[in-house]
C-alpha positions as CSV (number, residue, x, y, z in Angstrom):
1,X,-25.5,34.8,20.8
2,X,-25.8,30.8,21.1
3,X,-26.2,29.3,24.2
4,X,-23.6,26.2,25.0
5,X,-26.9,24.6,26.2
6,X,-28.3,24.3,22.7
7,X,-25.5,22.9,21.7
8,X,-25.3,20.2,24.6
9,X,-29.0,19.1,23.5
10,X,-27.8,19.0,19.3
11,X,-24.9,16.6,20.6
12,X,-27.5,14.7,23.2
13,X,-30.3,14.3,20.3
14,X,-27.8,13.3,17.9
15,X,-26.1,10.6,19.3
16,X,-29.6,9.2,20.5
17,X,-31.1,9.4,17.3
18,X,-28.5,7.6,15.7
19,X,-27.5,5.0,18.4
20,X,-29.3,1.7,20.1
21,X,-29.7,2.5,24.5
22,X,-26.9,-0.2,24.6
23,X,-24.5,1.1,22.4
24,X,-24.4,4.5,23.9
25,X,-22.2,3.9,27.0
26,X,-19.4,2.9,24.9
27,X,-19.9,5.9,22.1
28,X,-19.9,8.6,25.3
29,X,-16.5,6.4,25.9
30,X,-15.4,6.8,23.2
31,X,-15.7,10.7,22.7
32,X,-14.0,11.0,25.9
33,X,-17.3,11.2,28.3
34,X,-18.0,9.3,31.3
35,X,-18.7,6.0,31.6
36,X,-21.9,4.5,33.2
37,X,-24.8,2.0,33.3
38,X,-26.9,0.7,30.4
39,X,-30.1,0.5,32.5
40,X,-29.1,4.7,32.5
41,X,-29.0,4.9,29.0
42,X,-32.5,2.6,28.5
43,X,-33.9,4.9,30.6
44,X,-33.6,8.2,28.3
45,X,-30.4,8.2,25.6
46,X,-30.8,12.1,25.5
47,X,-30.6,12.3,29.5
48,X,-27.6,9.8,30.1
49,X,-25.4,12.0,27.3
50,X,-26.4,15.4,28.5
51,X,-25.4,14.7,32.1
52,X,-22.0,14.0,30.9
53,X,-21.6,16.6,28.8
54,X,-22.6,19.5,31.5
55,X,-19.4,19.1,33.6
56,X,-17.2,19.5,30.0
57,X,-15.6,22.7,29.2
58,X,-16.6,24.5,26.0
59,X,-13.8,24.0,24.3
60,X,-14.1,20.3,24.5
61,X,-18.0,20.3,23.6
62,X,-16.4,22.4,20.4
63,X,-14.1,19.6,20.0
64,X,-16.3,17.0,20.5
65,X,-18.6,19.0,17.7
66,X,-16.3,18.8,15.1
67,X,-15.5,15.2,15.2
68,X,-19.3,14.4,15.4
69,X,-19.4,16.5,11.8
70,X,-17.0,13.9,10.7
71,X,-18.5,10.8,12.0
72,X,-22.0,11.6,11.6
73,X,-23.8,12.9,8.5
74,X,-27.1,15.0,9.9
75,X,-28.0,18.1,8.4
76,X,-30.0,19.4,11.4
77,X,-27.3,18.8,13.6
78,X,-24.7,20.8,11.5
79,X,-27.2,23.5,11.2
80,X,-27.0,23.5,14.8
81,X,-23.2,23.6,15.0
82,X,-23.0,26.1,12.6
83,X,-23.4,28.8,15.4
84,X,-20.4,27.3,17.4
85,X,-17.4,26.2,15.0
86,X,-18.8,27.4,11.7
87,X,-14.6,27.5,10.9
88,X,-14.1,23.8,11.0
89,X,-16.6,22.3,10.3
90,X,-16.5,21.4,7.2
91,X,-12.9,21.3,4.6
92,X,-15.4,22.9,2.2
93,X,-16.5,25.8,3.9
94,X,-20.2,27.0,4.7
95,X,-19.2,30.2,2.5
96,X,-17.3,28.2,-0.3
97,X,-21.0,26.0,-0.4
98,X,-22.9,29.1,-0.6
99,X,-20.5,30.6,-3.1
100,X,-21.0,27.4,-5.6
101,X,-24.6,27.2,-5.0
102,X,-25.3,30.9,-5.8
103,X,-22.9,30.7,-9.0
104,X,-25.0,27.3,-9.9
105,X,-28.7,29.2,-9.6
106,X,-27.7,32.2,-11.6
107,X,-26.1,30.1,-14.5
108,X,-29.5,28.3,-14.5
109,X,-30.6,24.5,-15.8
110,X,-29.0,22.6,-12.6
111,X,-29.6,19.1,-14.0
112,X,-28.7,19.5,-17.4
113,X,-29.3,17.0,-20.2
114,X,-30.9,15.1,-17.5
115,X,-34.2,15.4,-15.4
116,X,-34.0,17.4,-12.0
117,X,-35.3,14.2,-9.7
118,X,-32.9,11.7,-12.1
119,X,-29.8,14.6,-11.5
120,X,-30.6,14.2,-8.2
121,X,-30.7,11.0,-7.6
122,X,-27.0,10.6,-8.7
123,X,-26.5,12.5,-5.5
124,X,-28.6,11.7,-2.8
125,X,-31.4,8.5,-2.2
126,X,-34.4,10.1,-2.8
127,X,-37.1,7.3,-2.9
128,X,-35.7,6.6,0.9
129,X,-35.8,10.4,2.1
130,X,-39.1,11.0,4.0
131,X,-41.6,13.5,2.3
132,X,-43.1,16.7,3.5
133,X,-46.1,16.7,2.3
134,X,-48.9,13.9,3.9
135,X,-49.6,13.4,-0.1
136,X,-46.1,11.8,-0.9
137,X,-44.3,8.6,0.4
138,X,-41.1,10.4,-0.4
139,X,-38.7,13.0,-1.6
140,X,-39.5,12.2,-5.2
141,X,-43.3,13.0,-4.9
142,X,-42.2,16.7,-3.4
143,X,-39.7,17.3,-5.9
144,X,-42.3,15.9,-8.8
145,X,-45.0,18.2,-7.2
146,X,-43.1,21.6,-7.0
147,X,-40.6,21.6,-8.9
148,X,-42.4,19.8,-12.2
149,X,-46.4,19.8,-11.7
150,X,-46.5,23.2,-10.1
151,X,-42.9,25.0,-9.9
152,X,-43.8,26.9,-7.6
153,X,-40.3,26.0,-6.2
154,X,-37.2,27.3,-7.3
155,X,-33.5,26.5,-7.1
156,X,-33.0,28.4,-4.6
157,X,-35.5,26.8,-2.2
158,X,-34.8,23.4,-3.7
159,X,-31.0,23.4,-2.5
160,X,-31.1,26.1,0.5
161,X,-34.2,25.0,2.5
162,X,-35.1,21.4,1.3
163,X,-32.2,19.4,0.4
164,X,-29.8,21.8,2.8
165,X,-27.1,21.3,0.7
166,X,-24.7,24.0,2.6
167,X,-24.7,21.2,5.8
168,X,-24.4,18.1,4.2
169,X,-20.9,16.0,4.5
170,X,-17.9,17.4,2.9
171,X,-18.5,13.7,0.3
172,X,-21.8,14.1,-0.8
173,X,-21.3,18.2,-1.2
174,X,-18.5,16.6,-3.5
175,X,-21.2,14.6,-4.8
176,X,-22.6,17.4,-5.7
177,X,-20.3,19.1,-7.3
178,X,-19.1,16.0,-9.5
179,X,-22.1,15.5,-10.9
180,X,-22.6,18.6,-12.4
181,X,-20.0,18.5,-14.6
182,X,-20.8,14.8,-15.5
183,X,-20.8,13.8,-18.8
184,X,-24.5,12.5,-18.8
185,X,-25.3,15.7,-17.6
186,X,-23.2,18.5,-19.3
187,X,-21.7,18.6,-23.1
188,X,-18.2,19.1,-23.5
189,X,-18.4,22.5,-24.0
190,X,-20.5,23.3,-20.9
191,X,-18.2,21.3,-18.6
192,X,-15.5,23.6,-19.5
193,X,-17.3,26.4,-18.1
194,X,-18.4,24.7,-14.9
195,X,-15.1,23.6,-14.3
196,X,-13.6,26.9,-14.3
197,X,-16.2,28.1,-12.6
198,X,-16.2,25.3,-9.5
199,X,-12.6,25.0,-9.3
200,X,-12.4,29.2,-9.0
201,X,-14.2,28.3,-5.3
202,X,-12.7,24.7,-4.4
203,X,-9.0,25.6,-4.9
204,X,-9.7,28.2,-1.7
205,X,-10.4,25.0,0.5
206,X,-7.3,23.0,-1.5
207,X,-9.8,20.7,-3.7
208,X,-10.0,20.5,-7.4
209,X,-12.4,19.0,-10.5
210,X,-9.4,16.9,-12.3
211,X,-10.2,14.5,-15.1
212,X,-10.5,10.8,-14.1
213,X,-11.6,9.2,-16.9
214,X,-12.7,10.0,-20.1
215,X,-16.6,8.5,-21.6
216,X,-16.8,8.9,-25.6
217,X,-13.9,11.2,-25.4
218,X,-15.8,13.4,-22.6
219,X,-14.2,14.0,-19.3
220,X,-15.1,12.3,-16.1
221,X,-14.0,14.4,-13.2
222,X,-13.2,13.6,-9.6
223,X,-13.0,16.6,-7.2
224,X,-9.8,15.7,-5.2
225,X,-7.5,17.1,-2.8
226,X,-4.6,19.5,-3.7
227,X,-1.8,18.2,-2.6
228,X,1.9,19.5,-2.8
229,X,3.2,19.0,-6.5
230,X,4.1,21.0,-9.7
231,X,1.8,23.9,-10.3
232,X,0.5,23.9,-13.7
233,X,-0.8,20.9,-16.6
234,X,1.2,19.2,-18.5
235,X,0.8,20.3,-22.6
236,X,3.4,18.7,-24.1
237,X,5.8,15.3,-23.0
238,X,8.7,15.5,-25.4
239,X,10.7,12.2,-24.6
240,X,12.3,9.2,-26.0
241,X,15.0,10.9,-27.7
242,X,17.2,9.2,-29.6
243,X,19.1,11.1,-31.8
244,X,19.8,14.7,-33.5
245,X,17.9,17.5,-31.5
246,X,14.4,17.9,-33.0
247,X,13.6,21.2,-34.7
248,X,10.3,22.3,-32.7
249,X,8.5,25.7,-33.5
250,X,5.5,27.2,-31.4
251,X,2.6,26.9,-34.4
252,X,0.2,28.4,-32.2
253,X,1.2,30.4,-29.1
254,X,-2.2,30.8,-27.7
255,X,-2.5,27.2,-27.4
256,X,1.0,26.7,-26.9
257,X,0.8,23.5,-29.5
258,X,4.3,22.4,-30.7
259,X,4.9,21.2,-34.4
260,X,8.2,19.3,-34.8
261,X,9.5,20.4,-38.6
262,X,12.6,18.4,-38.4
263,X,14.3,15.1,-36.8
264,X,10.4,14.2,-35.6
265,X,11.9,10.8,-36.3
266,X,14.1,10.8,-33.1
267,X,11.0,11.9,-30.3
268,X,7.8,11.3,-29.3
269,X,5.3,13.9,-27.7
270,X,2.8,13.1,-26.1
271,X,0.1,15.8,-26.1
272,X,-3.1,14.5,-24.8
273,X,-4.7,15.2,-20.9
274,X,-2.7,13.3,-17.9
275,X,-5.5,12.4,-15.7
276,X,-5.3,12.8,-11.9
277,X,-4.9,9.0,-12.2
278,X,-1.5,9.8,-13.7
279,X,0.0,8.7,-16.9
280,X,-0.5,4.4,-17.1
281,X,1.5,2.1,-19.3
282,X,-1.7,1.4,-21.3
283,X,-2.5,4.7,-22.3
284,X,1.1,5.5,-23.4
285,X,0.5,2.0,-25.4
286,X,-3.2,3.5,-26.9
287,X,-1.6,6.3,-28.1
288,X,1.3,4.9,-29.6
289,X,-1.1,2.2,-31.3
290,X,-3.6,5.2,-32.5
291,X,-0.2,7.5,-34.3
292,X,0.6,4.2,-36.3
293,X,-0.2,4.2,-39.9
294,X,-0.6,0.2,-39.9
295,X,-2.1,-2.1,-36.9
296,X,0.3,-4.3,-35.0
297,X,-1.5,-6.1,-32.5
298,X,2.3,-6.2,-30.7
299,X,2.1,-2.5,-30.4
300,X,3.0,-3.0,-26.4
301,X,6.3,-4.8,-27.4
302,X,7.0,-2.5,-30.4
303,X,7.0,1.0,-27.7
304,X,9.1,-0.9,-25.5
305,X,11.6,-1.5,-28.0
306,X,11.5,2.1,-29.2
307,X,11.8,3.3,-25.8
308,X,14.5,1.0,-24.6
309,X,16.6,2.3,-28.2
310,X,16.9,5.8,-26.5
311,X,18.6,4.7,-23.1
312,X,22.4,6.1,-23.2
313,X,23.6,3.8,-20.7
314,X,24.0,0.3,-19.3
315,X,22.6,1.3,-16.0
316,X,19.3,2.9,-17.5
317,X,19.0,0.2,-19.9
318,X,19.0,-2.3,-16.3
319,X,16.8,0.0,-14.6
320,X,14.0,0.8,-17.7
321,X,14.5,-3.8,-18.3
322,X,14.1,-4.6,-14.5
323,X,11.0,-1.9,-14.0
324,X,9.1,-4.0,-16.7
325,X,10.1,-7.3,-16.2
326,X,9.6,-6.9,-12.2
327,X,6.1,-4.7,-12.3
328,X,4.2,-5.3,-15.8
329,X,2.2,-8.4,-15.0
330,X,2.4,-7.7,-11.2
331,X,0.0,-4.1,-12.1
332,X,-1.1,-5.4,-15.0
333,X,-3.7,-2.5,-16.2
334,X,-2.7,0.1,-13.2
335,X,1.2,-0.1,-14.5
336,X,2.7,3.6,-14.1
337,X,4.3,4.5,-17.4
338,X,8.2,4.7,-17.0
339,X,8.8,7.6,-19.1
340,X,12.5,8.1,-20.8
341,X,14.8,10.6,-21.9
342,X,11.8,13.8,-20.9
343,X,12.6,16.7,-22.5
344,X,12.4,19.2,-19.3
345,X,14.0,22.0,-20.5
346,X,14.7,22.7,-24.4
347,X,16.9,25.0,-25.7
348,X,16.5,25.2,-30.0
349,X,20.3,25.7,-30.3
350,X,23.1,23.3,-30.4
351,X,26.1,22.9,-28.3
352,X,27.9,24.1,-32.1
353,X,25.8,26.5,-32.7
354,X,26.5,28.6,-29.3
355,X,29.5,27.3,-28.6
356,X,28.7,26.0,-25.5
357,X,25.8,24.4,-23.4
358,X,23.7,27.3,-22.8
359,X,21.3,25.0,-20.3
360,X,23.1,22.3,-17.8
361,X,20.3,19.9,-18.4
362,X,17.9,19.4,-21.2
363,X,16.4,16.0,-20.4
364,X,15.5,14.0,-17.5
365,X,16.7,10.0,-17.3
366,X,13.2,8.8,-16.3
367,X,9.7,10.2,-15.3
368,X,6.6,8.8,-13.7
369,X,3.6,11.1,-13.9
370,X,1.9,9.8,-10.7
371,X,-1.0,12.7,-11.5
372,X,-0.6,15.9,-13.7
373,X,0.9,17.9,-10.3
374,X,2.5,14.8,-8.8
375,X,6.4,14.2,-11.0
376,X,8.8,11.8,-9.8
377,X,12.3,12.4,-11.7
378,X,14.7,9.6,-11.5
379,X,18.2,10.6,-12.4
380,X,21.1,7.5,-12.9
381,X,24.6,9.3,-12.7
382,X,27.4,8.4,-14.5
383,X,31.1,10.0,-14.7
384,X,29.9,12.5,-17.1
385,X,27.4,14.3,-14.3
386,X,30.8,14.9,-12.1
387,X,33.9,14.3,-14.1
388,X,35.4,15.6,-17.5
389,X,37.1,12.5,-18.4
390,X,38.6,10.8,-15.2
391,X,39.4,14.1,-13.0
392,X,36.7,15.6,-11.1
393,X,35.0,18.5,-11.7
394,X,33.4,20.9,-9.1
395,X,31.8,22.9,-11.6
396,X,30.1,20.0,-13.1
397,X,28.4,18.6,-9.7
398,X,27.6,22.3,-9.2
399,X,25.7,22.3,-11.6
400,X,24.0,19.0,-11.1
401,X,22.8,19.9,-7.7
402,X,21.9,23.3,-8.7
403,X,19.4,21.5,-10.9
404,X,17.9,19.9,-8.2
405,X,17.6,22.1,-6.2
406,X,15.7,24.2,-8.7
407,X,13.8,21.2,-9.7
408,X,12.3,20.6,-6.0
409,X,11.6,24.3,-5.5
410,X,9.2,23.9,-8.4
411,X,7.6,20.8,-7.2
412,X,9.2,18.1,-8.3
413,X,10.3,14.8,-6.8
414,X,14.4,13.9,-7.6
415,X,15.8,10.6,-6.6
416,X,19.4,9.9,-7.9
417,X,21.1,6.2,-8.4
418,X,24.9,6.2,-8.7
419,X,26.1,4.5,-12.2
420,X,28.1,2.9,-9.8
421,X,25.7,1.1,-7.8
422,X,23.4,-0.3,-10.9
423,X,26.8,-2.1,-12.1
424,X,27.0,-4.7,-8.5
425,X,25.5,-7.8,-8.3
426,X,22.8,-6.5,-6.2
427,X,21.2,-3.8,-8.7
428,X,18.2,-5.6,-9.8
429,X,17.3,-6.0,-6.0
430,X,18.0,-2.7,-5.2
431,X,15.8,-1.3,-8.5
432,X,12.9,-3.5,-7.2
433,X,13.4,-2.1,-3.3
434,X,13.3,1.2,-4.5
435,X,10.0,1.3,-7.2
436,X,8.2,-0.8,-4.5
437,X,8.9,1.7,-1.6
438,X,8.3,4.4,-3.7
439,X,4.8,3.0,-4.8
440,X,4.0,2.2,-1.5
441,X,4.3,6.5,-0.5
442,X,2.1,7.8,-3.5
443,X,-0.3,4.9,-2.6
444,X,-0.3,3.2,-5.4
445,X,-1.6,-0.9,-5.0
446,X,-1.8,-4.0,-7.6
């Protein structure tokens, strides 16, 4: 087993490796050890930390350890502290890193369309990392020399024992991972199968590969954080309703793609990827502009208008007006789409076809899409949500909160505005209030 000792002198060379003699009082001050002299810590750096550290406890030096990991990036000091508090050290975990990097090796071709030094070098500085070999100045020359001129190294050796990728930060391991499912580096095709194949070991330690951006029409993805939200993509947004119920059959089940064979005229679906970055006003306005037969260089001000046509009521019609006239120019290009009238539940039958409404709720007032997990529903009530006609109706509100509830158990986000409250003087205030609160919780800045 370990000895505390050796982990004592991994803290001790660390901190003097990476500090000046006069910044090292107030680091060993800041980690919650002793304070002392500078002259001490001119004299040996290694000696002044150590001689604080002996009269800790071992659950502190463990403590101390982990936030180190965090603070410091050193690959031969987290090989060290492996031994000791291999659990925390890292949110992707030692055994989630070997998993990847086994599953990478046997798949084979590591950098792709791309060189291995120029794959590489999207992930860590090479021409500054020190060679090990007298003959090179750097990393390249020993990566050149083995792994090109003589490969007489392999992937294995290359990741495990030269680059140590199993102890480098939680971001550059992320790095790592990002890159190899970069476009310049992977085909469409071959993403797909990395993806799976990554995200199979990053959803263990609550990360994910999502889709960022998009090159050519290829995927950019950004390994993020799993966060509380709706489990499950997005296929198809079915909102803006206007009109008679669309007619919608399944035409592929597989694929679960939609085909709308009558009243198309009074919806739009949207059917392309949300990105983690969540669904923006300018891509709703791209798509629209790319489904039109003729160019409008007003395409903007012509979805607006079709979206705005679908609103039932006075109070959504304020609401969907202020949003816009309050936060377009203000985002500009990062403007959340407002989404209208979503389709969340769909039922192919008519009220006079069954006689009754088989589903409480259909369709949602307003969405925003803050990523593909992250739903916000806005709901503006009117009489009809807890009346029928001017008496009040238990059954009605029963239903409206049973909704909710049901709504939030799945993942979703439900605010609710009273009818009532959108009709005062004060309504545009409170619309702007609200949005800008609610922006400022999912982190979301001009």
């Amino acid at each position: 087993m370990a000895k505390i000792s050796e982990l004592i002198t991994a803290i001790a060379n660390l901190i003097a490796n990476e500090e000046k003699a006069y910044d090292v009082p107030s680091i060993c001050l800041k980690y919650g050890l002793d304070p002392g002299e500078k002259s001490e810590a001119y004299s040996s750096k290694r000696t002044y930390v150590s001689k604080r550290l002996s009269s800790k406890s071992q659950d502190f030096i463990f403590s101390l350890t982990e936030q180190l990991l965090r603070d410091y990036e050193s690959v031969d000091f987290a090989r060290i502290a492996e031994k000791f508090v291999n659990n925390n050290m890292f949110r992707i975990s030692i055994l989630t890193r070997r998993n990847i990097i086994d599953e990478v090796i046997i798949k084979g071709n590591v950098e792709g369309k791309v060189s291995i030094i120029d794959f590489l070098n999207r992930i860590w500085q090479l021409d500054k990392m020190p060679s090990t070999d007298y003959r090179f100045i750097n990393a390249v020359g020993d990566i050149g020399q083995h792994m090109i001129n003589n490969d007489d190294w392999d992937y294995n050796y290359l990741f495990n024992s030269y680059l140590k990728v199993l102890y480098v930060s939680d971001k550059q391991f992320l790095d790592f991972v990002e890159q190899l499912v970069h476009p310049l580096v992977r085909d469409k095709k071959e993403q797909y199968e990395y993806v799976d194949l990554l995200n199979k070991h990053l959803n263990i330690d609550g990360f994910e590969l999502k889709i960022l951006n998009y090159i050519s029409g290829i995927p950019v993805y950004r390994a993020v954080e799993l966060v509380k939200g709706v489990k499950g993509a997005i296929k198809n947004l079915i909102f803006s309703a206007d009109g008679p119920k669309p007619e919608i059959i399944i035409s592929d089940s597989l694929n679960n793609d939609l085909l709308t064979i009558k009243n198309e005229e009074y919806c739009l679906i949207y059917d392309e990827p949300i990105p983690q970055t969540g669904l923006l006003w300018k891509d709703l306005v791209t798509w629209w502009s790319k489904n039109k037969s003729s160019y409008n260089k007003n395409f903007e001000r012509e979805l607006y208008k079709r979206l705005y046509k679908s609103l039932d009521s006075e109070p959504e019609k304020l609401f969907f007006d202020t949003y816009f006239r309050e936060f377009r120019h203000k985002f500009s290009e990062k403007l959340l789409a407002l989404i209208p009238q979503v389709y969340l539940h769909y039922d192919p039958y008519t009220i006079k076809m069954l006689g009754e409404r088989r589903i409480p709720r259909q369709r949602m007032d307003f969405l925003f899409l803050f990523s593909n997990r992250d739903r916000v529903v806005i709901e503006i009530d009117g009489k009809q949500h807890y009346s029928i006609g001017e008496n009040s109706s238990p059954r009605l509100y029963s239903q409206m909160v049973y909704a909710d509830r049901e709504l939030k158990l799945r993942g979703y986000d439900v605010y609710r505005f009273g009818g009532y409250e959108l009709c005062q003087n004060n309504a545009r205030k409170l619309i702007i209030d609200f949005i800008s609160k609610l922006f400022e919780l999912h982190n979301i800045k001009v």
